[in-house]
C-alpha positions in Angstrom: 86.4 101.7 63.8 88.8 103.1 66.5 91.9 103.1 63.5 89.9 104.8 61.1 88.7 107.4 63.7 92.5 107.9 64.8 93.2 107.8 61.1 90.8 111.2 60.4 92.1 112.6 63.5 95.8 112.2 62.7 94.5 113.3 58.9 92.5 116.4 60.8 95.4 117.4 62.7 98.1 117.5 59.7 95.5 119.6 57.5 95.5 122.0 60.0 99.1 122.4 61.1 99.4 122.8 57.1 96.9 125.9 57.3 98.1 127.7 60.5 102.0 127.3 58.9 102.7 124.8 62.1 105.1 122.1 61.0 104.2 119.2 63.2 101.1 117.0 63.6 101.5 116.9 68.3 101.4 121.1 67.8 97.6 120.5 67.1 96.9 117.2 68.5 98.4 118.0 72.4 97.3 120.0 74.3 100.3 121.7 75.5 104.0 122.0 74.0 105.0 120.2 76.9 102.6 117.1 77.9 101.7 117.0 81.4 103.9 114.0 83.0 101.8 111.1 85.7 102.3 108.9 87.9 99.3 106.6 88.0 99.2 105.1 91.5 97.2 101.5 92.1 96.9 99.3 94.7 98.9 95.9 93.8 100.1 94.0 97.1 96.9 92.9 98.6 94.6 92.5 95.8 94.9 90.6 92.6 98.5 90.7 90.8 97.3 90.0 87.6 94.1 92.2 88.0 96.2 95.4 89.1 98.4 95.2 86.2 96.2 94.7 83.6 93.9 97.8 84.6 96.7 99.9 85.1 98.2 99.0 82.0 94.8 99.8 80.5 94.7 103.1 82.3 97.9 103.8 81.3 97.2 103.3 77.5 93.8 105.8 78.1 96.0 108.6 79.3 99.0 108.0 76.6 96.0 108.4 74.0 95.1 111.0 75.8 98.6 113.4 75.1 100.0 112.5 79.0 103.4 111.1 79.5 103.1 108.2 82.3 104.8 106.6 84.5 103.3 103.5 86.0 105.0 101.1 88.3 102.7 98.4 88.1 103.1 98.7 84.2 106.5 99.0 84.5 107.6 96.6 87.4 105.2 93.9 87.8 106.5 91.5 85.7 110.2 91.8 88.0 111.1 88.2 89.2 111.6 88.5 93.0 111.0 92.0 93.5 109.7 92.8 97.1 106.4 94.1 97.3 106.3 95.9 100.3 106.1 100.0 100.4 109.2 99.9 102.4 111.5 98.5 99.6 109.6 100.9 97.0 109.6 104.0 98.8 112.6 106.0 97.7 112.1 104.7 94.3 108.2 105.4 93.9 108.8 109.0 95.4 111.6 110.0 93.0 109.4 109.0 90.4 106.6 111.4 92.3 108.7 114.4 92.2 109.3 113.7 88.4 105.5 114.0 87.4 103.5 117.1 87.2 100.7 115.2 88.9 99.7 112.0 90.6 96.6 110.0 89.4 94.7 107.5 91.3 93.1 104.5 90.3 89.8 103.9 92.1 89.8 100.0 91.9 88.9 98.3 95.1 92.0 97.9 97.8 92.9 101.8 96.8 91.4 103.7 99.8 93.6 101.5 102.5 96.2 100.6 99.9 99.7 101.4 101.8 101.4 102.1 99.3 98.9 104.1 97.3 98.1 106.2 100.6 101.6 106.7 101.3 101.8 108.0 97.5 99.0 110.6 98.0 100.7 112.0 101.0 103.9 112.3 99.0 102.5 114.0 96.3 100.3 116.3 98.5 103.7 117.5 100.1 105.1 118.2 96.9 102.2 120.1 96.0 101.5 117.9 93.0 97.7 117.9 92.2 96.0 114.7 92.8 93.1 113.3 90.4 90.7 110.7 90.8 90.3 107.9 88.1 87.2 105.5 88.5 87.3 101.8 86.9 
């Protein structure tokens, strides 16, 4: 049902850049010329491994389908053999990555409200002035 829903869309989309004399398909399906860039914080070193990634790589997927460009850590890093896990080996990284996204997006799965690392992220992105939003599970 979902591929044949995406189909019309995608079908929707390309009839009307067709009729407004827009060339592409994203200038009707984003929102935006320029998609809005995340970082999707979640907590990951004191809860379940295998629990964090797979809800933010479901997460992830929801806001891709969505138009954002995302940048997830625990997508992206998890599956690193003997990475640390501590916020004190991530911290540069995950804060470069910050100032890269338009906004910062937190997922509200238990272990996020005194998560280290996803605290230390909100502060960051506060700082920066990057607006922070709220996504339940």
């Amino acid at each position: 049902m979902e591929i044949i829903i995406s189909t019309i869309i995608i079908i929707a989309c390309a009839v009307l850049s067709l009729a407004t004399h827009k060339p592409s398909i994203k200038s009707c399906c984003y929102t935006s010329t320029k998609p809005t860039k995340v970082y999707l914080a979640i907590p990951y070193s004191r809860v379940s491994k295998v629990m964090s990634y797979k809800t933010a790589n479901e997460k992830s997927a929801e806001l891709f389908r969505k138009g954002y460009h995302v940048y997830s850590p625990i997508s992206m890093c998890h599956g690193m053999e003997n990475m640390p896990k501590d916020w004190s080996f991530w911290e540069e990284y995950d804060t470069e990555m910050i100032k890269w996204a338009d906004e910062l997006h937190v997922v509200k799965m238990p272990g996020w409200d005194n998560s280290v690392g996803v605290q230390a992220e909100i502060k960051i992105a506060r700082k920066l002035k990057k607006p922070v939003k709220y996504i339940e599970v």
